[in-house]
C-alpha positions in Angstrom: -3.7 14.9 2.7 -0.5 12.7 2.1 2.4 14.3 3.9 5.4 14.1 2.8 7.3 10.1 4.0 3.8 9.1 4.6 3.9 6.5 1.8 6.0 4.6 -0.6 5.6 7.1 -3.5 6.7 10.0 -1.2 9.6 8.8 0.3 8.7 6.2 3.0 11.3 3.2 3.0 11.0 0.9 0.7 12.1 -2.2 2.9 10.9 -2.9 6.4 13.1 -1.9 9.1 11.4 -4.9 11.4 11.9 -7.7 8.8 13.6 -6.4 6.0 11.6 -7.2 3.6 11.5 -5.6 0.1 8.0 -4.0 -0.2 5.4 -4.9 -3.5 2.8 -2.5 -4.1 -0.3 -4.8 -4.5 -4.2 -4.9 -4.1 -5.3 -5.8 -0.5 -8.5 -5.9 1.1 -9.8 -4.2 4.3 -13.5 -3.8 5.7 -13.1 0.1 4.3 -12.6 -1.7 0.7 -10.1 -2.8 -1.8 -6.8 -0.3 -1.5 -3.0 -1.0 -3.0 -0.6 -0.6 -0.3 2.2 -3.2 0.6 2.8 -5.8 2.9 5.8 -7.9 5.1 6.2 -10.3 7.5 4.8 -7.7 10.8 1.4 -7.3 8.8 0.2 -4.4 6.6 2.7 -1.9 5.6 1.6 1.0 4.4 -1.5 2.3 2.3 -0.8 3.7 -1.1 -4.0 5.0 -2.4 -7.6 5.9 -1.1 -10.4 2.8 -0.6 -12.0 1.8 -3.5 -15.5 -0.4 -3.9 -14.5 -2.8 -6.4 -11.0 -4.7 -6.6 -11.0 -4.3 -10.2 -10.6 -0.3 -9.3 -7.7 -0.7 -7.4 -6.2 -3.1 -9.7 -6.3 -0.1 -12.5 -5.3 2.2 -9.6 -2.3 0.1 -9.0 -1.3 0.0 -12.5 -1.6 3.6 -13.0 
């Protein structure tokens, strides 16, 4: 379960506090699978969505 100010789409900052950079939702890649989530200069951000098998999966979860 997502609480809420866990993530981007509930309320999590939307720049980095570290490095200020503005976060993209995009399509990474982790040994748990293909998720959308963003990135900045520290590393991974946050995670946006579940895992998903297939990049083409979270690609169509991303545009959704």
């Amino acid at each position: 379960m997502v609480m809420p100010g866990e993530t981007i789409l509930r309320g999590f900052p939307t720049i980095c506090p570290d490095c200020k950079v503005k976060l993209i939702m995009n399509v990474y890649y982790s040994p748990a699978g293909y998720y959308v989530g963003t990135y900045c200069n520290c590393g991974p951000y946050s995670r946006e969505s579940s895992y998903y098998p297939t990049e083409g999966l979270a690609r169509a979860a991303l545009q959704n």
